[in-house]
C-alpha positions in Angstrom: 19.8 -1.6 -23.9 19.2 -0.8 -20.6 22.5 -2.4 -19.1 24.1 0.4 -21.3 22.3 3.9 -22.0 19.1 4.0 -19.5 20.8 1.9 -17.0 22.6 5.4 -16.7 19.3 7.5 -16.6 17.0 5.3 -14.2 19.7 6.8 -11.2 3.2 16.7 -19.9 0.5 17.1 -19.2 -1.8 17.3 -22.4 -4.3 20.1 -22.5 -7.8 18.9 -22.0 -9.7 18.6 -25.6 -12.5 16.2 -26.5 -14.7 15.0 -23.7 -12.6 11.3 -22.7 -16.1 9.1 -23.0 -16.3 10.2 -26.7 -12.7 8.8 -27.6 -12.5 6.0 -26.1 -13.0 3.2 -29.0 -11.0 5.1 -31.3 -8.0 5.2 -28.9 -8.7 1.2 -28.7 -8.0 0.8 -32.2 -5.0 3.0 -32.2 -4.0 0.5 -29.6 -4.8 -2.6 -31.3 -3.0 -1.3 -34.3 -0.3 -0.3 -32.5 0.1 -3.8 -30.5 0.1 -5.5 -33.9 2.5 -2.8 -35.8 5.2 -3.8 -33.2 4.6 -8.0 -32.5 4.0 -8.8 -36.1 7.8 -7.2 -37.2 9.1 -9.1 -33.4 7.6 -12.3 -33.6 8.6 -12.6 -37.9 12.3 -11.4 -37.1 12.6 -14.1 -34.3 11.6 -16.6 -36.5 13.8 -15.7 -39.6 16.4 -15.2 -37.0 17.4 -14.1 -33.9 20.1 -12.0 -35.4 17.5 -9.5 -37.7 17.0 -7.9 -34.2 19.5 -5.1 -33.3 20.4 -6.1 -29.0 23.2 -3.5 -28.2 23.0 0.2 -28.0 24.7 2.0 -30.8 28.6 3.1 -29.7 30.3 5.8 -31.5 33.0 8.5 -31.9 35.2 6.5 -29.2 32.6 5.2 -27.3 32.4 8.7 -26.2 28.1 8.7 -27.9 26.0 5.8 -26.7 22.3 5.9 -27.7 19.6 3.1 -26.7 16.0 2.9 -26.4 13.7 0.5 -25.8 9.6 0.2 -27.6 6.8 -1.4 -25.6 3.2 -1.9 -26.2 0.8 -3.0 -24.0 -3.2 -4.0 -24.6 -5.7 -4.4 -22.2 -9.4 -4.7 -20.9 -11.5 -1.3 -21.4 -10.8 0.7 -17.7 -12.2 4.1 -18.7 -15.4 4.4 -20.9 -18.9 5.1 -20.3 -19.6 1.0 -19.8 -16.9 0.7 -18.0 -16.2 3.6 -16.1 -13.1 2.4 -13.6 -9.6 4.6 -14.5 -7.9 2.4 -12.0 -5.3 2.6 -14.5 -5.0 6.0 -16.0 -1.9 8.2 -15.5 -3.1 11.6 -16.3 -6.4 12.4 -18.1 -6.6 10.6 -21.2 -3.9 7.5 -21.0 -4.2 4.1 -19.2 -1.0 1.8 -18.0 -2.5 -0.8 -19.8 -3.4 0.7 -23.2 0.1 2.4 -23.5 2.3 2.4 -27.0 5.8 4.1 -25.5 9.0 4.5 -27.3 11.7 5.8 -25.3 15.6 6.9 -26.7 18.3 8.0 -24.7 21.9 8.9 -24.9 24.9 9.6 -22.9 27.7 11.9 -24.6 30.9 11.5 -22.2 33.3 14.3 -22.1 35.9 12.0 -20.4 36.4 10.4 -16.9 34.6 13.1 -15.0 31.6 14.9 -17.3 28.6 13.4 -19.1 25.4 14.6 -20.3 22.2 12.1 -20.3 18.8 12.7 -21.8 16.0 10.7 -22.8 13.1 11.7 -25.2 9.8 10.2 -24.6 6.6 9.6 -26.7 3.2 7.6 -25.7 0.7 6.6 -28.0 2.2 8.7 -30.9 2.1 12.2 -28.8 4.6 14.8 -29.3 8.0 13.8 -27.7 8.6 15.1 -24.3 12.3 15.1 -22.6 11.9 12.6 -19.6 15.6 13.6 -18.9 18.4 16.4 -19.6 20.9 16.2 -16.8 24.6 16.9 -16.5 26.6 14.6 -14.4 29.7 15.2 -12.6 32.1 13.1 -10.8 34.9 14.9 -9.7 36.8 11.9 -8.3 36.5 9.0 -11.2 37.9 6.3 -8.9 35.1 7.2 -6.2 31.6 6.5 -6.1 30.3 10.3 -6.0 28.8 12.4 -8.7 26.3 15.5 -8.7 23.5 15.8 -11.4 22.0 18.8 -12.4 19.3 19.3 -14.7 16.0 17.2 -15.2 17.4 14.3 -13.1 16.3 10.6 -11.9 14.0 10.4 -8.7 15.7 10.8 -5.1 12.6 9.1 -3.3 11.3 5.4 -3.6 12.7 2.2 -4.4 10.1 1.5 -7.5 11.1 4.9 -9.3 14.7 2.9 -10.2 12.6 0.2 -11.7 9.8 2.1 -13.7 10.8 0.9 -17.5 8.7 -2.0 -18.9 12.1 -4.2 -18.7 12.2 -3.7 -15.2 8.3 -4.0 -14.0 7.6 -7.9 -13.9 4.0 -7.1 -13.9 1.8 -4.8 -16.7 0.6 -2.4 -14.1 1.8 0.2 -11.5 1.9 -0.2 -7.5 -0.8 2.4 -7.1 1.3 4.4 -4.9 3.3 5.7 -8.3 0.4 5.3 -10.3 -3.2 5.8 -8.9 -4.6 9.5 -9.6 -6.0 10.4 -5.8 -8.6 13.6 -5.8 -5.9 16.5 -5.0 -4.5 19.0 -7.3 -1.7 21.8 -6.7 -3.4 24.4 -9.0 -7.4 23.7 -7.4 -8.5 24.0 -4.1 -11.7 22.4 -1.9 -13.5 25.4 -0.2 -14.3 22.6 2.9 -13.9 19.3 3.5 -17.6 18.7 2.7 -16.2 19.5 -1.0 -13.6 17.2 -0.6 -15.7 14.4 -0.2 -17.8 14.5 -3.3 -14.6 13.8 -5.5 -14.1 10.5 -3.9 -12.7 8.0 -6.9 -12.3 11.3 -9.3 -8.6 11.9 -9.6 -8.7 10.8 -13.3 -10.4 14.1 -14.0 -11.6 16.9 -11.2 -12.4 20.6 -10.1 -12.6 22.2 -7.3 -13.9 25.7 -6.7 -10.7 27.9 -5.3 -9.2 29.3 -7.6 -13.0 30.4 -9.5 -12.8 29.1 -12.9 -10.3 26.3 -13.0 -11.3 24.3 -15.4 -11.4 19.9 -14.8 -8.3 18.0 -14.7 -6.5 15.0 -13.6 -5.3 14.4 -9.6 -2.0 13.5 -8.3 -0.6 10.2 -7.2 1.6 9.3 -4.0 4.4 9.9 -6.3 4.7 10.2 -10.0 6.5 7.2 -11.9 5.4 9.0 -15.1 7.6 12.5 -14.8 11.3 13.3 -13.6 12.0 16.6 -11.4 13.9 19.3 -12.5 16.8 20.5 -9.7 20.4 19.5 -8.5 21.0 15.9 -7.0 24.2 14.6 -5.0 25.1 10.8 -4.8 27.8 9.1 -3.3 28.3 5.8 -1.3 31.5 3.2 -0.2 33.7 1.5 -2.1 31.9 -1.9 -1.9 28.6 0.0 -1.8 27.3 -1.3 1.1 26.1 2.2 1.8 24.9 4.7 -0.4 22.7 7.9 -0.5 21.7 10.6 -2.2 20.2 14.3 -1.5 18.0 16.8 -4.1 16.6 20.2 -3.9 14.3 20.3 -7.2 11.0 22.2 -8.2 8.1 20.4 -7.4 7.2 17.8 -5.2 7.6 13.8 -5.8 3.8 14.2 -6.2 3.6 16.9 -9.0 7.6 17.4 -10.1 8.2 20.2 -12.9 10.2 21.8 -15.0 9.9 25.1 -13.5 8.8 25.7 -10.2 5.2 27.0 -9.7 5.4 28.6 -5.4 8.2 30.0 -3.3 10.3 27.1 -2.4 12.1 23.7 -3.9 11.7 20.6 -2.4 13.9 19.0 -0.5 14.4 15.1 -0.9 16.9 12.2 0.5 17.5 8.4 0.3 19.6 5.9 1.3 20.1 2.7 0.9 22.0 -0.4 3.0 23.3 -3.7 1.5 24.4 -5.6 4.9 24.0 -9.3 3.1 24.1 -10.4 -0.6 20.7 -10.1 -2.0 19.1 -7.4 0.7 18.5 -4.2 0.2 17.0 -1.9 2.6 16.1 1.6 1.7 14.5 4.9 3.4 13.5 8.1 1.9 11.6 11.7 3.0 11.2 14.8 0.7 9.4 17.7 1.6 8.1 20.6 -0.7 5.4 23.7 -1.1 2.1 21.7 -3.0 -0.2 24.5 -3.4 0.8 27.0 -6.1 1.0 30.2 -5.9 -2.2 31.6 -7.8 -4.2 28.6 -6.0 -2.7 29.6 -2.3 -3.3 33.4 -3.2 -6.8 32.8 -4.0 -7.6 31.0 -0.7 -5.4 32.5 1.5 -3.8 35.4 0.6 -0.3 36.7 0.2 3.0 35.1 2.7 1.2 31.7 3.4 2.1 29.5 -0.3 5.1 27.9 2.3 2.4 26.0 4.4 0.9 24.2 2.2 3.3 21.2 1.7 3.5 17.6 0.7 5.7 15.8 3.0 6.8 12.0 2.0 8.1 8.9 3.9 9.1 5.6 2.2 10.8 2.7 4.0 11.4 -0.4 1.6 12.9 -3.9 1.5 14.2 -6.3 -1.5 15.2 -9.7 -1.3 16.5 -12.0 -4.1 17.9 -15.8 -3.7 18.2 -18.3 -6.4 15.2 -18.3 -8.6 13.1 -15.6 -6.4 12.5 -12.0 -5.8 10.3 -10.3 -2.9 10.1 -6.5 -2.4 8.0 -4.4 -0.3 7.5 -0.7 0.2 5.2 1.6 1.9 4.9 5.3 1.7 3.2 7.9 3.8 2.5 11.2 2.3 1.4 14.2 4.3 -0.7 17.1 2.4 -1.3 20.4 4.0 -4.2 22.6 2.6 -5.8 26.1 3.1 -8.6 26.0 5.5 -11.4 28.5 4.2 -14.7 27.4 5.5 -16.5 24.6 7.5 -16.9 22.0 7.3 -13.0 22.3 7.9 -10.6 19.9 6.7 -8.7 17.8 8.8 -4.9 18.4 8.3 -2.9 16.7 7.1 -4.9 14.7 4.5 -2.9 11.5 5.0 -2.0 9.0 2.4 -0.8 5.5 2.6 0.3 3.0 0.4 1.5 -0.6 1.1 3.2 -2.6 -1.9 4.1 -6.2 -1.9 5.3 -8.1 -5.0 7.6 -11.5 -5.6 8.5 -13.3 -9.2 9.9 -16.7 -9.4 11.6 -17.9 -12.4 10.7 -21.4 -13.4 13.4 -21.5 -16.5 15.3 -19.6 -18.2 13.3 -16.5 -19.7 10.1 -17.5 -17.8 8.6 -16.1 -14.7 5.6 -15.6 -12.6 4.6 -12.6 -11.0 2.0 -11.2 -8.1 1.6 -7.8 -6.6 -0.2 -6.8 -3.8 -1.3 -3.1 -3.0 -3.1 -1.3 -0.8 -3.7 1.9 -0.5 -5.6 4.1 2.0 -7.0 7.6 3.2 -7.4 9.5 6.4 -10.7 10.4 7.5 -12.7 13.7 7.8 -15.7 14.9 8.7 -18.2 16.6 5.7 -22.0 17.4 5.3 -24.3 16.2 7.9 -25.4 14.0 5.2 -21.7 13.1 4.3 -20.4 12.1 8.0 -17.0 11.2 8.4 -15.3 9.7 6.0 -11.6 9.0 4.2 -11.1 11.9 2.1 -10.5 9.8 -1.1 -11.4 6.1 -1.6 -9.9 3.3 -0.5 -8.5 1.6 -3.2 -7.0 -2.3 -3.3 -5.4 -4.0 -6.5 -4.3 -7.3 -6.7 -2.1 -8.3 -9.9 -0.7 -11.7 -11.3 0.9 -12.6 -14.3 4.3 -13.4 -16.0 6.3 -13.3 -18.6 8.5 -14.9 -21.5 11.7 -13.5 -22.9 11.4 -14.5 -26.5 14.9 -13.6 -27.6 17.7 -11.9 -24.7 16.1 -8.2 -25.5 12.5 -9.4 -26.7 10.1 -10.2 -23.7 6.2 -11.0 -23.3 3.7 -10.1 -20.5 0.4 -11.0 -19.6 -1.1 -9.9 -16.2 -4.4 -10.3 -14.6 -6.1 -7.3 -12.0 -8.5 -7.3 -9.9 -9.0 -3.4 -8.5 -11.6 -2.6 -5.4 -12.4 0.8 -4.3 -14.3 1.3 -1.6 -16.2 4.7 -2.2 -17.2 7.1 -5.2 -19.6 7.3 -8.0 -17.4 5.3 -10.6 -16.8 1.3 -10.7 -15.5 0.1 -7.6 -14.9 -3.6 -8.9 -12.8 -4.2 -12.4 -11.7 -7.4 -13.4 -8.9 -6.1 -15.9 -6.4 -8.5 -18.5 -3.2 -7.3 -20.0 -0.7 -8.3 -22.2 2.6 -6.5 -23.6 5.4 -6.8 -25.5 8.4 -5.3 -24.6 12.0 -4.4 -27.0 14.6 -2.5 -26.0 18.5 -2.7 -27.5 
């Protein structure tokens, strides 16, 4: 499917309710069941014939309707439970990357050369749908590579953002820079840094103090693979796109995007991307936005100041492909500003960085192997006498090999292998974590 519908689109928070450590072995055998519900049809179909499986999207009324969609389940080692308290994995409070069922479906109704509408509804591990996308596209010159999206539209910053459905990731997991949930919030504030430090390792679920009663909640990552921004986006390039780039102003930032915006300014955000040889692609992006919202900046500093407290993001990034190989790299900086209120005071900006490195080789048709490298790392500051000086979240290092097996043209197989390190907080800092998935999409 997703050289038809979602190749179009790639261009929810859930309220807190049962305590997580109580639910984690029934969501395992909702995730068992789940991995089983979906192989068992797969693997029979395959078997009694490759042609049982639908591979195309569904075309209709003219080909002006096209809906696709694509299923994937994945099953893996326990990363969040009281015996095994890691949540390397987790992408909000109660799901984990690798116990994940998702069903995506998306469509794109044309309304001739130069008007389309896109959307894409969502569901993981049976929750209520959400809409992952809702934009209206434009291009008022159909011979030119130029169009402007408005709506709930695809990511302006990154280079792993284009690739974040299971057909595209060669590997189970995330690069933690999209995935891993650091310490900070935009609707909870640390009084001092001293504060700060004792939530080391607990962006899975955390509070702070400012505003007073605020109740626990997940962290942010670099930027989020998991949600799309809602805003106007503008994307041209050359005729042989050698060139091309692409500017947003949207609610949110790449860290927390929204629906609706939640402080006094959108963000701004810009990429671009350079093809100078076949098989190289070379890519830069910045977006800059108000963090803190408006209740949380009211509460610490008063009225007229929610505008200083930003997140500001840099990405640089590189892929290569050649034969029967692939290599990318990426590396992000991201730049938080936060109210100062009392010492010990934090050191601004609380400085983020990531550093991604991943290859795949293909050793026959439908077969692969995969390896990611990531890094990713924290400036320091200075707490508690006790405390001393240290990065205001912890370190954190994954390393991730695996590969996969396409089955049938639109049926493929994963297994990975993780070993995560964090250096700092009260949770596991070593976690030796398997994964497989299977992954369908027509």
């Amino acid at each position: 499917m997703r050289a038809g519908c979602a190749a179009s689109i790639r261009r929810c928070r859930r309220p807190l309710s049962a305590p997580p450590l109580v639910t984690r072995g029934s969501a395992a055998k909702i995730f068992f069941v789940s991995l089983v519900s979906l192989v068992v049809p797969l693997l029979t179909g395959v078997r009694s014939g490759a042609q049982t499986l639908p591979s195309s999207p569904l075309v209709f009324a003219d080909g002006h309707v096209t809906i696709g969609g694509d299923v994937s389940a994945s099953f893996g080692s326990d990363d969040g439970s009281r015996e095994h308290p890691g949540f390397f994995n987790f992408t909000d409070y109660e799901h984990s990357a690798l116990r994940t069922l998702r069903i995506d479906v998306s469509a794109i109704v044309k309304g001739g050369d130069r008007l389309s509408v896109v959307g894409e509804m969502r569901t993981e591990n049976f929750d209520r749908p959400q809409a992952y996308a809702l934009y209206l596209r434009v291009r008022p010159w159909p011979t030119r590579n130029f169009d402007v999206q408005a709506g709930r539209i695809p990511p302006t910053f990154g280079a792993f953002t284009r690739r974040t459905y299971p057909t595209d990731n060669p590997l189970i997991g995330y690069p933690l820079a999209y995935q891993y949930l650091t310490s900070l919030r935009p609707d909870a504030l640390p009084a001092s840094a001293a504060e700060l430090l004792t939530k080391r390792g607990l962006g899975w679920l955390d509070q702070f103090s400012i505003p007073t009663g605020v109740k626990p909640e997940r962290g942010v990552p670099l930027v989020s693979a998991f949600r799309w921004d809602t805003g106007v986006q503008v994307h041209g390039g050359s005729q042989l796109n050698l060139i091309s780039a692409a500017a947003s102003i949207s609610a949110g930032t790449v860290s927390n995007p929204l629906v609706i915006d939640d402080n006094s300014r959108p963000q701004i955000a810009g990429r671009i991307e350079v093809r100078p040889v076949t098989g190289l692609v070379a890519g830069a992006s910045a977006a800059r936005g108000p963090f803190v919202t408006d209740e949380a900046a009211r509460a610490a500093a008063g009225d007229g100041h929610d505008h200083e407290f930003t997140q500001q993001a840099l990405g640089g990034d590189v892929e290569y492909s050649r034969d029967y190989y692939l290599l990318r790299f990426e590396t992000i900086v991201s730049d938080w500003r936060l109210p100062i209120v009392r010492a010990p005071e934090l050191k601004l900006p609380l400085r983020a960085v990531s550093t991604s490195a991943e290859g795949r080789y293909k050793f026959a048709p439908g077969v692969y192997a995969a390896a990611r490298f990531d890094h990713l790392g924290f400036s320091t500051i200075t707490g508690s006498p006790a405390q001393g000086t240290l990065p205001w979240d912890a370190p954190t290092t994954r390393v991730e090999i695996g590969g996969g097996w396409s089955v049938q043209r639109n049926l493929l197989f994963k297994v990975s292998f993780q070993r995560n390190t964090r250096d700092g907080g009260p949770l596991l800092r070593v976690a030796n974590l398997g994964a497989c998935q299977v992954v369908y999409w027509w």
